[in-house]
PDB file of N, CA, C and O in Angstrom:
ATOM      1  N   UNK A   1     -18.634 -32.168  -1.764  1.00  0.00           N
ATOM      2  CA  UNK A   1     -18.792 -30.929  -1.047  1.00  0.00           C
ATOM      3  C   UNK A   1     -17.516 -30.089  -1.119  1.00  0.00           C
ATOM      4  O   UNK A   1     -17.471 -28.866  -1.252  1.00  0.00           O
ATOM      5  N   UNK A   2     -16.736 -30.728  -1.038  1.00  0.00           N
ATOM      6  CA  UNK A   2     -15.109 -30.099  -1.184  1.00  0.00           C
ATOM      7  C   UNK A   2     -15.169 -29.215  -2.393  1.00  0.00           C
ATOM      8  O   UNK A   2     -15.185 -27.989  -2.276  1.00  0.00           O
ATOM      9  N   UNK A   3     -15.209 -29.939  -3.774  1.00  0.00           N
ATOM     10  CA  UNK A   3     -14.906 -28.630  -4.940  1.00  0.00           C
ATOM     11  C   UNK A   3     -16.038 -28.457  -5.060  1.00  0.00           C
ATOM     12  O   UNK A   3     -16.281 -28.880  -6.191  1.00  0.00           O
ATOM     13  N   UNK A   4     -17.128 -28.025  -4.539  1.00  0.00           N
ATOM     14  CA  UNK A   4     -18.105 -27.141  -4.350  1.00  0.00           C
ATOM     15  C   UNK A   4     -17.459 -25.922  -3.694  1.00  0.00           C
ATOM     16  O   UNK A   4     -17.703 -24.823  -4.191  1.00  0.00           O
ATOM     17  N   UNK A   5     -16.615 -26.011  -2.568  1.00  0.00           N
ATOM     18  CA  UNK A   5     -16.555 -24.885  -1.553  1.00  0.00           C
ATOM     19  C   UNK A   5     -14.880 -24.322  -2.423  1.00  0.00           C
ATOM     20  O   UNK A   5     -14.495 -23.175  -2.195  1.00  0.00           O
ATOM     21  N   UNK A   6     -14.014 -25.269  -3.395  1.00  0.00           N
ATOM     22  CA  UNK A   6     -12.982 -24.813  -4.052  1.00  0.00           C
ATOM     23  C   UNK A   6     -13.529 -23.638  -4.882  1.00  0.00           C
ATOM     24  O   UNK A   6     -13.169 -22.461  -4.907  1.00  0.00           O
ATOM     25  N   UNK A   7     -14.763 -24.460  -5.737  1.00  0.00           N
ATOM     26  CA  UNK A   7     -14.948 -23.448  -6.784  1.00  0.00           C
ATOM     27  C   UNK A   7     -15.635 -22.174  -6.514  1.00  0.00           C
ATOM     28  O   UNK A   7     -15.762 -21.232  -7.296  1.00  0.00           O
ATOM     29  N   UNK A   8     -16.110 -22.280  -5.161  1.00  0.00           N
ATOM     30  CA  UNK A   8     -16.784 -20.549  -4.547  1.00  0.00           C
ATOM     31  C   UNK A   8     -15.309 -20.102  -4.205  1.00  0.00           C
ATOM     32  O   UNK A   8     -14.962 -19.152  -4.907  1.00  0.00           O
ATOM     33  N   UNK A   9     -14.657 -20.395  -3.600  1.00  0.00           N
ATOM     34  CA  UNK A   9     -13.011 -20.333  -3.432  1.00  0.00           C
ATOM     35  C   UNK A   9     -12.315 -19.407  -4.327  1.00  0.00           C
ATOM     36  O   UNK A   9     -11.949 -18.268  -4.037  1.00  0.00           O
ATOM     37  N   UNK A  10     -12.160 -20.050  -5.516  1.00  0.00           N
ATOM     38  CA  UNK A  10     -11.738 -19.613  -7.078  1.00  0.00           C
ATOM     39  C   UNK A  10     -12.348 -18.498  -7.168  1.00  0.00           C
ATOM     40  O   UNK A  10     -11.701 -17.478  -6.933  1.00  0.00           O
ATOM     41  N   UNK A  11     -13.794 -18.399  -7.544  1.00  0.00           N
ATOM     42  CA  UNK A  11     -14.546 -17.497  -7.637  1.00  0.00           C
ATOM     43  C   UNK A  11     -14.299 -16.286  -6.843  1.00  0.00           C
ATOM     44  O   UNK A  11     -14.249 -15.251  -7.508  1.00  0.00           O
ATOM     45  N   UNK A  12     -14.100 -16.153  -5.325  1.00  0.00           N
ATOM     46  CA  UNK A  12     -14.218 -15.118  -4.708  1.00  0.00           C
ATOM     47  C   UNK A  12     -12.629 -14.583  -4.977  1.00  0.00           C
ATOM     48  O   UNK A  12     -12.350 -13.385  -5.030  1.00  0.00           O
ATOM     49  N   UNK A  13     -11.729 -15.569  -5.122  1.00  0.00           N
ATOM     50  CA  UNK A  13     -10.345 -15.101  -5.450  1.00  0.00           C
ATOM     51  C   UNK A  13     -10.511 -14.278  -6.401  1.00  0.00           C
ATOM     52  O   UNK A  13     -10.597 -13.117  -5.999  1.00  0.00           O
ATOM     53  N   UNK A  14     -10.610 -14.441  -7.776  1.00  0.00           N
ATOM     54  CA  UNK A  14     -10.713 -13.591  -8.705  1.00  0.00           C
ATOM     55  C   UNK A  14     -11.284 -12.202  -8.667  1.00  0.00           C
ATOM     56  O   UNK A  14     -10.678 -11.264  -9.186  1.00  0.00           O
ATOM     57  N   UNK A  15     -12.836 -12.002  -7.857  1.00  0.00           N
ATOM     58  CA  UNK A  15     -13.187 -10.716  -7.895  1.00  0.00           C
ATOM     59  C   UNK A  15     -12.553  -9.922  -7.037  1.00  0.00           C
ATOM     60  O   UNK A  15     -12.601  -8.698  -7.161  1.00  0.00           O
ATOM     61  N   UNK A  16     -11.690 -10.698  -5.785  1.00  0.00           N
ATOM     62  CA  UNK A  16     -10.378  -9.908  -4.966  1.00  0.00           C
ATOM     63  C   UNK A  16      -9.161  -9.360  -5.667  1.00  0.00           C
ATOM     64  O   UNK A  16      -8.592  -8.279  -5.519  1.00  0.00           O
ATOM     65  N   UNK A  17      -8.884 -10.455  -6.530  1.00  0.00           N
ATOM     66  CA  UNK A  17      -7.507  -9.299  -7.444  1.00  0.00           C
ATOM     67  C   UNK A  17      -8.390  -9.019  -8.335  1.00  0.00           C
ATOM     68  O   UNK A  17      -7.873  -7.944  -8.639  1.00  0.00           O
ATOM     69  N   UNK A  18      -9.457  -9.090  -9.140  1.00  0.00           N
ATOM     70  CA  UNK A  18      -9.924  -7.956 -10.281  1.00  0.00           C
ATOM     71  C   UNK A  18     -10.384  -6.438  -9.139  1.00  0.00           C
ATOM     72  O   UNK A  18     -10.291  -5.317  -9.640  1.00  0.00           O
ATOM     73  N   UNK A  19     -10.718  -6.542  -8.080  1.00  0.00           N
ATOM     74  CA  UNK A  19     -10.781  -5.205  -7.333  1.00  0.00           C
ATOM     75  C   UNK A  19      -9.422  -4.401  -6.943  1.00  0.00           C
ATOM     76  O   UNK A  19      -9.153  -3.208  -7.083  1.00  0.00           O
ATOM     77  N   UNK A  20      -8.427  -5.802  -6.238  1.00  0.00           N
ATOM     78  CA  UNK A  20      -6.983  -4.921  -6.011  1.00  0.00           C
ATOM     79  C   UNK A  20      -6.340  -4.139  -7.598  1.00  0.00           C
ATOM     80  O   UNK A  20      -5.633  -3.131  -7.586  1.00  0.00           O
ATOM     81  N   UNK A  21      -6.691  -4.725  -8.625  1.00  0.00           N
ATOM     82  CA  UNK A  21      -6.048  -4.390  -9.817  1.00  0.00           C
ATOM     83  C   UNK A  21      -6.786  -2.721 -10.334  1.00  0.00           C
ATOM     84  O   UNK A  21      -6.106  -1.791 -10.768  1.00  0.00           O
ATOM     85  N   UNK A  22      -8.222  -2.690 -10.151  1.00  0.00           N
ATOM     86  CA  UNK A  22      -8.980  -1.449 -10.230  1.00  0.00           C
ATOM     87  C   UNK A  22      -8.419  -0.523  -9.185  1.00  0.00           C
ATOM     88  O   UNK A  22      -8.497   0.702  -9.282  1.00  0.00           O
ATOM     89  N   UNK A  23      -7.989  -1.001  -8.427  1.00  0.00           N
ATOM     90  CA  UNK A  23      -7.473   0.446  -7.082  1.00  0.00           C
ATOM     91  C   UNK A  23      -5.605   0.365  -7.624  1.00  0.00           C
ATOM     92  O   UNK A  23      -4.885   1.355  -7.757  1.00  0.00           O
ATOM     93  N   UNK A  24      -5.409  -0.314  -7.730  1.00  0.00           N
ATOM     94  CA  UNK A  24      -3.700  -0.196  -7.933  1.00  0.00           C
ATOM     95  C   UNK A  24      -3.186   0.121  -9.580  1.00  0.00           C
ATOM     96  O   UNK A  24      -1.978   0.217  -9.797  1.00  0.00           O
ATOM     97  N   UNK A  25      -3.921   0.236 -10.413  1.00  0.00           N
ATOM     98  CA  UNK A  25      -3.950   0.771 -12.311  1.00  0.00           C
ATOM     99  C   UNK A  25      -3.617   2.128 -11.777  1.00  0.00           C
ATOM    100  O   UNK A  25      -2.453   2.322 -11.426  1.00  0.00           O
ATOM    101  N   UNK A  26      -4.798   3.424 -11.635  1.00  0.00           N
ATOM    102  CA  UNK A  26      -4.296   4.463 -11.120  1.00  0.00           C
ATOM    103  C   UNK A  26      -2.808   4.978 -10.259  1.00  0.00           C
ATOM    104  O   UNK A  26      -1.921   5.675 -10.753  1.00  0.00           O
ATOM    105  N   UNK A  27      -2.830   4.531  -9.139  1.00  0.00           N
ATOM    106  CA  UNK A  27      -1.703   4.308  -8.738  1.00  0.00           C
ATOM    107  C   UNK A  27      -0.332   3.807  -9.485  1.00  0.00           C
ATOM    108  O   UNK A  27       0.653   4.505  -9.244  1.00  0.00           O
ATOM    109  N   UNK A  28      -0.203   3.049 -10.079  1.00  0.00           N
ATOM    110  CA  UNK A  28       0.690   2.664 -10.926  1.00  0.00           C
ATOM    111  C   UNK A  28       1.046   3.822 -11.659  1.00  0.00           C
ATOM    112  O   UNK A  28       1.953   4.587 -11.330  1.00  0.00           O
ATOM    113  N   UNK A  29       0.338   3.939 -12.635  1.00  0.00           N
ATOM    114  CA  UNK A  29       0.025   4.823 -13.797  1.00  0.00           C
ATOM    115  C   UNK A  29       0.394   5.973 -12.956  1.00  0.00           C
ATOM    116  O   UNK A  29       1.425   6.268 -13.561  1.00  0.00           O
ATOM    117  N   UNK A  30       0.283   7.252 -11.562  1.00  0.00           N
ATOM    118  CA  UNK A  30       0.525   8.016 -11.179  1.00  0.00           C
ATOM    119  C   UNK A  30       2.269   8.036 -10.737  1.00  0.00           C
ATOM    120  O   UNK A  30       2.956   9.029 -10.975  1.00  0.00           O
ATOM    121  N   UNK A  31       2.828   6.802 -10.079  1.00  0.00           N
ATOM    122  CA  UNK A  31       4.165   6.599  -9.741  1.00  0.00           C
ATOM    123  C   UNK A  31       4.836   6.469 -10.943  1.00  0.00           C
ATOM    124  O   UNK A  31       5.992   6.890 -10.918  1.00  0.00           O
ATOM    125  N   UNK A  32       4.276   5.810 -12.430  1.00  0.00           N
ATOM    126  CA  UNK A  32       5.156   6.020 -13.705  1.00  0.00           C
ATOM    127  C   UNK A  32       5.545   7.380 -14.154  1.00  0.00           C
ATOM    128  O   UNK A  32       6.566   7.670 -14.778  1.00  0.00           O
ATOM    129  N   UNK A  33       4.416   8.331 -13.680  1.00  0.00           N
ATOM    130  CA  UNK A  33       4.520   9.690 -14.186  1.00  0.00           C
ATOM    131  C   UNK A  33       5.318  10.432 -13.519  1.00  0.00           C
ATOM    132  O   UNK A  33       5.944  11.325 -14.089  1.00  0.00           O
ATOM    133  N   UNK A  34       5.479  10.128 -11.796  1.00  0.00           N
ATOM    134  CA  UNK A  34       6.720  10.962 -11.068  1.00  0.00           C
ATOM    135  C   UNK A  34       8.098  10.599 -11.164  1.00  0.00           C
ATOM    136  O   UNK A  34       9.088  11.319 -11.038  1.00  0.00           O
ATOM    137  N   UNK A  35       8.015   9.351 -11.411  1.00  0.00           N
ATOM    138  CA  UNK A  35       9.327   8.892 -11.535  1.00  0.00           C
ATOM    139  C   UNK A  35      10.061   9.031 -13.289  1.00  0.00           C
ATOM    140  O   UNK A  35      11.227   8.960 -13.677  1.00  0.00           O
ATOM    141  N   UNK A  36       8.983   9.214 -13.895  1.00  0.00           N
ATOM    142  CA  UNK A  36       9.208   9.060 -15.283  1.00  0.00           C
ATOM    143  C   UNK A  36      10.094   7.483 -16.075  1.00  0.00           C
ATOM    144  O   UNK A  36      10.971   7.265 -16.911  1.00  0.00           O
ATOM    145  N   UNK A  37       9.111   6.641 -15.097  1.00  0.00           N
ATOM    146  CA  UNK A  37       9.403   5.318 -15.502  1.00  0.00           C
ATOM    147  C   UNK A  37       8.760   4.778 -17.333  1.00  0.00           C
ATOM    148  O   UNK A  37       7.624   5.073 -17.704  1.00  0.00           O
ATOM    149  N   UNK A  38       9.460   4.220 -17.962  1.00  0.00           N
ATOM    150  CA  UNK A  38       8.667   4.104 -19.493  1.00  0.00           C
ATOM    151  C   UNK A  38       9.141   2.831 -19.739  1.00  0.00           C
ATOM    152  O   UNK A  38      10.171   2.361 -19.255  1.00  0.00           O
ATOM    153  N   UNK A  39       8.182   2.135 -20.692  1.00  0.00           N
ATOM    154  CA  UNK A  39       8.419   0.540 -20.256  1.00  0.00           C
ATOM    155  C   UNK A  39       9.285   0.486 -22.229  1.00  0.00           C
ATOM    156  O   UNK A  39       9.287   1.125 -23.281  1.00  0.00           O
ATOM    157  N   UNK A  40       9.638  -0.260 -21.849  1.00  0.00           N
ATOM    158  CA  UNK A  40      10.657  -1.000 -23.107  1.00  0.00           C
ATOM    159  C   UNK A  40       9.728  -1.741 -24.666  1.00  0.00           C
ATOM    160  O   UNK A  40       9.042  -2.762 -24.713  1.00  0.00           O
ATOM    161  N   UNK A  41       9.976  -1.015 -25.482  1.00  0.00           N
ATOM    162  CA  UNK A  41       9.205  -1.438 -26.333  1.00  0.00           C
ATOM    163  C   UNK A  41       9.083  -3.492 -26.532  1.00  0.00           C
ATOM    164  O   UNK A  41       8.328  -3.988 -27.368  1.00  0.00           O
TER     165      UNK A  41
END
């Protein structure tokens, strides 16, 4: 029963940072442009 309730666990983790990552790309991408941050080849 245990890694039954890990692997819903895992699972719900992932679609939490694949959502924080969809709201914070924009954002990112907007603070590179005011600051005129440019990443290092």
């Amino acid at each position: 029963m245990v890694a039954v309730f890990a692997a819903e666990k895992a699972r719900l983790g992932d679609v939490f940072y694949d959502s924080v990552a969809i709201r914070a790309d924009p954002m990112i991408d907007q603070w590179k442009r005011e600051t005129g941050y440019e990443e290092e080849p």
